[in-house]
C-alpha positions in Angstrom: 0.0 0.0 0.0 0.9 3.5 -1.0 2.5 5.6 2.6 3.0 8.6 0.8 2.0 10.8 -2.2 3.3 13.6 -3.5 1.3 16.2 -5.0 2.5 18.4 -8.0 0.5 21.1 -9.5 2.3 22.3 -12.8 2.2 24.5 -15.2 4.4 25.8 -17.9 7.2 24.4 -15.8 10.5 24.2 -16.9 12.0 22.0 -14.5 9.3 19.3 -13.3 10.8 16.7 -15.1 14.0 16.9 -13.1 12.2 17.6 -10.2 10.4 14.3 -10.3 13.2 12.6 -11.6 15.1 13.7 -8.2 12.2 12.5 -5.9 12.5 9.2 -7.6 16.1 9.2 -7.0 15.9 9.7 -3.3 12.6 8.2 -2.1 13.0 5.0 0.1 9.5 4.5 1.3 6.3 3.6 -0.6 6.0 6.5 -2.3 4.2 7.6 -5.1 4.3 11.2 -7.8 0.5 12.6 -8.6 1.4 15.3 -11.0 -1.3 17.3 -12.4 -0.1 19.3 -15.9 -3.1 22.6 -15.7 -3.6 23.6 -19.2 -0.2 23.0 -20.8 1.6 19.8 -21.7 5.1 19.2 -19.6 7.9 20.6 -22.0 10.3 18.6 -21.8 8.1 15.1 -20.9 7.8 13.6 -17.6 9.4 10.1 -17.3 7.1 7.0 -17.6 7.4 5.6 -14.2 5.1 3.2 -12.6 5.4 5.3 -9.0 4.2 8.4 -11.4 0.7 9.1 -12.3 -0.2 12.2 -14.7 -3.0 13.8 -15.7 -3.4 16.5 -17.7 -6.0 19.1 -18.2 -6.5 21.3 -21.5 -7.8 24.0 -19.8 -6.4 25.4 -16.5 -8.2 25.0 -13.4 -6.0 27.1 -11.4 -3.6 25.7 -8.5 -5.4 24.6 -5.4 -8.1 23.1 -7.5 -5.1 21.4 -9.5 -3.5 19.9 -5.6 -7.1 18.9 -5.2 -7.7 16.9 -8.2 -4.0 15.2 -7.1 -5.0 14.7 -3.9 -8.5 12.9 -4.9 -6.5 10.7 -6.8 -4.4 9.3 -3.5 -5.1 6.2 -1.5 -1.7 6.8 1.0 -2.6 7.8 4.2 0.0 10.6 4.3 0.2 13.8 1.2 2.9 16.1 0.6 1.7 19.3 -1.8 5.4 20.1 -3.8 6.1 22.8 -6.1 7.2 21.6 -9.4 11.3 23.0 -8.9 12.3 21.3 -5.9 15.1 18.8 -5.0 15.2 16.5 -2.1 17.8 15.0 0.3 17.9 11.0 0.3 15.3 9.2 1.7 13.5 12.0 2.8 10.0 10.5 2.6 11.3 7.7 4.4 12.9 10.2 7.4 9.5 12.1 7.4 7.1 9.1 7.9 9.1 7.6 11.0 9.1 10.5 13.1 5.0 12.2 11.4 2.2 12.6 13.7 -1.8 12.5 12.4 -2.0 15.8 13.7 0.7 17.6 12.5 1.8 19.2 9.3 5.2 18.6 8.8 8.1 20.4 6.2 11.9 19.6 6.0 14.0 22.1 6.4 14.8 24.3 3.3 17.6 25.0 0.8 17.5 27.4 -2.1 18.0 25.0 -5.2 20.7 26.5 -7.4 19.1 24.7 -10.2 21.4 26.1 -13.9 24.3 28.7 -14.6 24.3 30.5 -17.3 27.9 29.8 -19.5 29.2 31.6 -22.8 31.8 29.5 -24.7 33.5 32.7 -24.3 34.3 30.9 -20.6 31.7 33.7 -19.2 29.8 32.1 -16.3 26.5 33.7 -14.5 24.0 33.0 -12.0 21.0 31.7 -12.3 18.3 34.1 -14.1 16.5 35.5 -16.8 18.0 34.9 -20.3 20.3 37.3 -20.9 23.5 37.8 -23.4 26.7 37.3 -22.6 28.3 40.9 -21.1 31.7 40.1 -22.3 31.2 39.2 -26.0 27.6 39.8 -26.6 26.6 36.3 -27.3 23.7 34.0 -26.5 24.4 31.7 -23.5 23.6 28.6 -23.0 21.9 26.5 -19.3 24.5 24.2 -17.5 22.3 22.1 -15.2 23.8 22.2 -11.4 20.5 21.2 -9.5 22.4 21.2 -6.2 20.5 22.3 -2.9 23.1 25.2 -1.1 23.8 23.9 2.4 23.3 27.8 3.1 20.7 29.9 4.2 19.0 27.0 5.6 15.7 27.7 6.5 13.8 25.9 9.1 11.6 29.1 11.4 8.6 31.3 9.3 5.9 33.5 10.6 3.5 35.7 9.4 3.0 39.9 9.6 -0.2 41.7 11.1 -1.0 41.7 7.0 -0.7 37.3 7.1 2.0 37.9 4.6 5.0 35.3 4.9 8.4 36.4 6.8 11.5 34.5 7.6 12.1 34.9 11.6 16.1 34.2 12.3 15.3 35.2 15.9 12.7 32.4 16.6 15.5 29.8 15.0 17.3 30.3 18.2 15.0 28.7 20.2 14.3 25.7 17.8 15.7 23.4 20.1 15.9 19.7 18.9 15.5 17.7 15.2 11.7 18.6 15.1 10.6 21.8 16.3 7.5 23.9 15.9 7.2 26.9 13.4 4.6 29.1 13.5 4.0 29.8 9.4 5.1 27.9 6.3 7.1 29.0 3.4 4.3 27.3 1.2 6.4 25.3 -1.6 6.4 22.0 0.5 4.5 20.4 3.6 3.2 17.3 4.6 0.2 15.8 6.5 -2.6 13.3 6.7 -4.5 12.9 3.8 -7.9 12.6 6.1 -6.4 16.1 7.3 -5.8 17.5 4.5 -9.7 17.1 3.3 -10.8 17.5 6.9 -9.4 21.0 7.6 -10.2 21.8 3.4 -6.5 23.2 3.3 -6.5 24.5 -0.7 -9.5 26.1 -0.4 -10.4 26.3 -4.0 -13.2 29.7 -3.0 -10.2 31.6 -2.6 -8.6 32.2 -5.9 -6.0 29.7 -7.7 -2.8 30.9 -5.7 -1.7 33.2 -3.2 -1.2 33.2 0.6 -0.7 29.2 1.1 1.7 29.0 3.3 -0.2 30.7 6.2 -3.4 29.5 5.1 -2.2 25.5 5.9 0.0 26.9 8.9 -3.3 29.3 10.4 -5.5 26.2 9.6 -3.8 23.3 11.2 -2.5 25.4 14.6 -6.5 26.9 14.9 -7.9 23.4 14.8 -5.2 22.0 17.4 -2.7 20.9 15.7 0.9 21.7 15.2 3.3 22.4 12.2 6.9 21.1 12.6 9.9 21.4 10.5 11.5 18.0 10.5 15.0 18.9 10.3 17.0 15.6 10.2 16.3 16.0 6.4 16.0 18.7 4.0 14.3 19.8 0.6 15.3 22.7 -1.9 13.8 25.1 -3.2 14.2 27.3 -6.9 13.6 30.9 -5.9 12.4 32.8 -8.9 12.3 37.0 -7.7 14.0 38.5 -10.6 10.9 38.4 -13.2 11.6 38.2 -17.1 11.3 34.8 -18.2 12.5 33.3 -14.4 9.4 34.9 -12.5 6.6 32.7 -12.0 5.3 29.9 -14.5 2.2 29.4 -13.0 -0.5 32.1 -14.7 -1.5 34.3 -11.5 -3.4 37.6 -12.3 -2.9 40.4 -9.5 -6.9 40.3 -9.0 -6.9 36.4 -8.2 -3.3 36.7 -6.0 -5.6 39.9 -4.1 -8.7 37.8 -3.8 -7.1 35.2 -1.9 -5.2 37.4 0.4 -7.8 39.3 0.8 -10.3 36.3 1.9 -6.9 35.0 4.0 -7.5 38.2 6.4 -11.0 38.6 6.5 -11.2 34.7 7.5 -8.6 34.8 10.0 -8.1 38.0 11.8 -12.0 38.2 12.1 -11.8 34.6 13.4 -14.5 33.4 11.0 -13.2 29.8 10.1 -15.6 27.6 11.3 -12.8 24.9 12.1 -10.9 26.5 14.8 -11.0 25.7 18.3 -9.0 28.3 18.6 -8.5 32.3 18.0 -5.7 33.8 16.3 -4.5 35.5 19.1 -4.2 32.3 20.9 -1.4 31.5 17.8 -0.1 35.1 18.5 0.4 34.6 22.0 2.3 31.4 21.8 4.4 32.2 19.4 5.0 36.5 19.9 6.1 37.2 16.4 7.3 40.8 16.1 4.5 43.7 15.0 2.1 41.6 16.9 1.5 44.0 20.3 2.3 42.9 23.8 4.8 40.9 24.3 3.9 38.2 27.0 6.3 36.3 29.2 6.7 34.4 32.6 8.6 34.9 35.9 9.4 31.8 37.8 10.1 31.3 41.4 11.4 28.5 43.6 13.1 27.8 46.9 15.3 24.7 45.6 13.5 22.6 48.1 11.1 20.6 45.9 11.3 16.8 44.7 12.5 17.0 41.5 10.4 14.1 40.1 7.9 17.1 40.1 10.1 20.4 39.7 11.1 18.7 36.4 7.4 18.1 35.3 6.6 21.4 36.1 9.3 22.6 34.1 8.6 20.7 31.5 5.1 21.7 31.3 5.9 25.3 31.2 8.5 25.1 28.3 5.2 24.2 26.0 4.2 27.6 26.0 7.0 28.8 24.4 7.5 32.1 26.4 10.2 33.7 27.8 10.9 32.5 31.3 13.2 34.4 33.9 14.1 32.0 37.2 14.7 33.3 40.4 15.7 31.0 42.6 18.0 30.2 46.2 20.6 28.4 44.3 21.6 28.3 40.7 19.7 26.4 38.0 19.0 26.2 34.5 15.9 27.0 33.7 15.3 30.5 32.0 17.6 33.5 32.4 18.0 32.2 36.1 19.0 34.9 38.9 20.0 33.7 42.7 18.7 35.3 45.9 20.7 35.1 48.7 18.2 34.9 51.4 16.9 32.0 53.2 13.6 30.4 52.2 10.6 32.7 53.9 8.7 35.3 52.7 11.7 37.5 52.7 13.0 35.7 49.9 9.7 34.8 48.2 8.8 38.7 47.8 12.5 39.1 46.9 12.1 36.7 44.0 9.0 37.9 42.4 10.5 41.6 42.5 13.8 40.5 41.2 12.5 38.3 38.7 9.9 41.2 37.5 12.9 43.5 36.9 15.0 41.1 34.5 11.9 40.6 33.0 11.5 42.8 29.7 7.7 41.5 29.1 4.8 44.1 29.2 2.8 41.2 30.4 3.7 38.6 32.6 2.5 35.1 34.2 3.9 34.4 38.0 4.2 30.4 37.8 5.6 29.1 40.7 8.1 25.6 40.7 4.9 23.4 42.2 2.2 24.2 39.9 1.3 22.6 36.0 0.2 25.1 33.4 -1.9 24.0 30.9 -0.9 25.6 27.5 -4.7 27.3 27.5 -3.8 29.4 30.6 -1.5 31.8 28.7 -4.1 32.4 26.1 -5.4 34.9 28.6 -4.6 38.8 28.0 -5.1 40.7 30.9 -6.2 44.7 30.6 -3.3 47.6 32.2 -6.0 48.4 35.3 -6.4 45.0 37.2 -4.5 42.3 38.5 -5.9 38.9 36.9 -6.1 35.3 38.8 -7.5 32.5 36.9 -9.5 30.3 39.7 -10.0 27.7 37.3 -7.6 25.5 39.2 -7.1 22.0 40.9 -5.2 21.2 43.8 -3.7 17.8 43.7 -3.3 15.5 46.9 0.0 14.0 45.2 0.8 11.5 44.7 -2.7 10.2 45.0 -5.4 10.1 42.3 -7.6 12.9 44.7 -8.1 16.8 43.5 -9.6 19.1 44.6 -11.5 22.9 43.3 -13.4 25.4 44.4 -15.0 28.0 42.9 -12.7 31.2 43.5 -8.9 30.2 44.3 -7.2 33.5 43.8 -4.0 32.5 44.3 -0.7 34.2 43.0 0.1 31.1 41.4 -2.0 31.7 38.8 -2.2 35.6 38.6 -1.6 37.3 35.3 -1.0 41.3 35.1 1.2 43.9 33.1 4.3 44.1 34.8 5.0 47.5 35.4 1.8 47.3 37.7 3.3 44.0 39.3 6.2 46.1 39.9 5.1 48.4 41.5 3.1 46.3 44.1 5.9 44.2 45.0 8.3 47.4 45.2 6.3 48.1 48.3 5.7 44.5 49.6 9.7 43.9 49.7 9.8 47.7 51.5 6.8 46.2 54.0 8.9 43.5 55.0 12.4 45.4 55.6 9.8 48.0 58.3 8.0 44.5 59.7 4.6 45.9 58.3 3.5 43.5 56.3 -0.3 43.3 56.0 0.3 39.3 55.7 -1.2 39.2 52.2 0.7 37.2 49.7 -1.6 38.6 46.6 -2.9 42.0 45.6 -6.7 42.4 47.7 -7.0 46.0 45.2 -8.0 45.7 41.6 -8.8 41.9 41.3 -10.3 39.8 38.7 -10.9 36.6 38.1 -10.6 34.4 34.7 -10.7 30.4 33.7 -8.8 29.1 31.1 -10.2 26.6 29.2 -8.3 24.1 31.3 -7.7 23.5 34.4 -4.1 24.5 36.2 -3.1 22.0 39.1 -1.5 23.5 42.0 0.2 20.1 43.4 -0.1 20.0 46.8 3.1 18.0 48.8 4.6 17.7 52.1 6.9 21.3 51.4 4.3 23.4 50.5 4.7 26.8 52.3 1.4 27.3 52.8 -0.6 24.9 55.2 -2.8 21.6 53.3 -6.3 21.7 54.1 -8.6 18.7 52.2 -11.7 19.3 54.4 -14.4 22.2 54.8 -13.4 22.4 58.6 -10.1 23.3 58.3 -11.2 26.7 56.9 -11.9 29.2 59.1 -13.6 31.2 56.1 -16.2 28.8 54.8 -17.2 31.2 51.9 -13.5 29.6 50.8 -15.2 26.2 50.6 -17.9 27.4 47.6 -18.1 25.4 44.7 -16.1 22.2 46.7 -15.9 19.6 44.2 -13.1 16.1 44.8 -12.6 14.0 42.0 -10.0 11.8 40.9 -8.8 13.1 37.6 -8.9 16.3 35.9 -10.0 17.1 32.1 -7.3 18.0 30.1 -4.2 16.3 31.9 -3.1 12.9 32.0 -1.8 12.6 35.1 
């Protein structure tokens, strides 16, 4: 049975035929070539191959519809849309299948595909570009095929501008820890996915025009319906850039009012979150990814007193490295997690106040999330955006009796734990909370008792509750002297949206 097939819309192309040529060089799993020719026979003629099926169309149905008619035409359970001037490293569909998860849409990393030089037998030699004569004797030149993919730029991190057009983003590619990380756009020329996805989540669109805006259409659709887009980078593909126009600008017939349509229907879907798909808004996908031009920039301060079993500091930490935000640590001894600075007091609510107002000066967000080193986050709590007047506490919140299968809520924890403001208005509250403590008049509130609101995420946060906690365990109504803190009392013995 067919794992894998690759889609190829094409017309007018110059170089398909070595582009499917190279796929058939370097493919080492059961993978087939759909390649649909949109109104013009392939000049020169594909290869008869029995891994390559073609079909060709006298009249052009434009390029989504043409990556539709491909992908009706598969039986694999995984697709891969190509552009018809690509190379690829070996075994690439192999390397992509072993590591691809159903809800993901997947790319290699990119190349540019220096695909010809120009040469004069004058020994002349140029670039890659539109036909020109030779500069040093004025003759016509002739193509030397190269069709090698540069080791350099390689591209693996892509985002998206407050317009949805495409950008490279070098600064995210620092934090792209690993062989497959998350991106939060696509270049458009190449991805992969589920072919039940693909039809599920209507990813070429065919309402929207032939071409234009493809790469954050598939990017916008798979992250809003919760799923993720990766960039497998233990292999590569490469790419023929064409930006110079003449004849080496774009083969594929694209008329500025159908390129305008669909970006036009690209914005006016997604930044007015119309999709009907998405479980979630864009600015959930802004906020976990905080591309530049994109407004506030979120991040979290951390705090710990070095005291806690590290079978759970290290889920916690774990946990909170999904969101993908800027973390500064403050801590009683050095660690690394974040951009980590020590305290030098002993643990007490000397140092804990210390720590929040050190940690709030590294800090450069506008708005930040106090997560402390015994609590899991759940991704959806970050989605929250407080306003500049009020501090913000979500009380959707479980405390687990851990190790034990036994949690417990009730209906409004405000806890600092889970408290969410701008930080210049955190600053200034703990400026004075660190100044009550050095004159012994503390009002013996951890939390802000001024300006409070409350919020739920759409999942719950557990505050795990162990035998170090600083606060005191209660698990029955009695033990509270304020029974309005009992309200809402529900135990159970597991919590939606966590596997634990």
């Amino acid at each position: 049975m067919v794992e894998l097939s690759i889609l190829i819309p094409a017309r007018s192309e110059t170089f398909l035929k070595n582009t499917v040529e190279d796929i058939l060089k370097n493919i080492e799993a059961d993978t087939e070539v759909i390649v649909v020719l949109d109104g013009e026979w392939a000049e020169p003629a594909l290869v008869q191959h029995p891994k390559v099926k073609v079909v060709y169309l006298p009249k052009s149905i434009g390029q989504r519809a043409a990556t539709n008619l491909a992908c009706r035409m598969s039986k694999a359970k995984y697709v891969m849309k190509v552009d018809a001037h690509c190379a690829f490293d070996k075994g690439f569909d192999r390397k992509l299948i072993e590591d691809m998860n159903d809800n993901w849409t997947v790319v290699p990393s990119m190349r540019n595909l220096h695909v010809f030089d120009w040469v004069c037998e004058c020994g002349f030699r140029k670039y890659q570009g539109p036909t020109v004569k030779c500069p040093e004797c004025g003759k016509d030149m002739k193509k030397e095929l190269i069709w090698h993919g540069k080791e350099s730029p390689l591209s693996t991190s892509y985002r998206f501008n407050t317009q949805l057009e495409f950008k490279y983003w070098g600064a995210y590619k620092k934090k792209q820890v690993g062989d497959i990380v998350d991106t939060m756009s696509l270049q458009g020329s190449c991805f992969m996915m589920t072919r039940e996805k693909y039809w599920e989540l209507n990813i070429c669109d065919e309402s929207w025009g032939s071409w234009g805006g493809q790469g954050a259409e598939v990017a916008i659709k798979t992250w809003l319906s919760g799923g993720e887009v990766k960039v497998n980078k233990k292999t590569w593909y490469a790419h023929l850039f064409r930006t110079q126009g003449g004849d080496f600008g774009f083969p594929y017939p694209n008329p500025g009012k159908e390129q305008k349509k669909a970006k036009d229907t690209l914005r006016n879907v997604f930044l007015n979150d119309k999709w009907p798909k998405a479980k979630h808004k864009l600015s959930w996908l802004i906020d976990k990814f905080n591309p530049p031009e994109w407004g506030k920039k979120k991040g979290i301060i951390f705090y710990t007193d070095n005291q806690l079993n590290l079978k759970i500091a290290h889920k916690v930490q774990r946990q909170l490295k999904k969101s993908k935000l800027p973390i500064v640590s403050s801590s009683l001894k050095p660690m690394k997690f974040g951009d980590n600075e020590v305290i030098k007091e002993k643990r007490g609510r000397v140092a804990y106040f210390k720590q929040i107002l050190s940690a709030l000066e590294r800090s450069d967000a506008e708005i930040v999330y106090f997560c402390e080193h015994d609590v899991l986050y759940h991704p959806s709590h970050f989605e929250f955006t407080p306003t500049k007047d009020k501090f913000y506490f979500n009380v959707n919140v479980y405390k687990w009796k851990y190790p034990n299968p036994h949690f417990l809520k009730v209906d409004d924890c405000k806890q600092i734990s889970g408290m969410v403001c701008f930080r210049k208005k955190a600053l200034d509250f703990y400026k004075k909370k660190v100044e009550q403590m050095k004159t012994n008049s503390w009002d013996k509130h951890y939390e802000p008792q001024l300006g409070r609101e409350a919020f739920q995420s759409e999942f719950p946060n557990i505050d795990i509750r162990h035998d170090n906690n600083l606060t005191k365990n209660r698990w029955k109504k009695e033990d509270f002297r304020n029974q309005k803190n009992t309200n809402g009392w529900i135990e159970v013995n597991n919590v939606e949206g966590w596997d634990i």
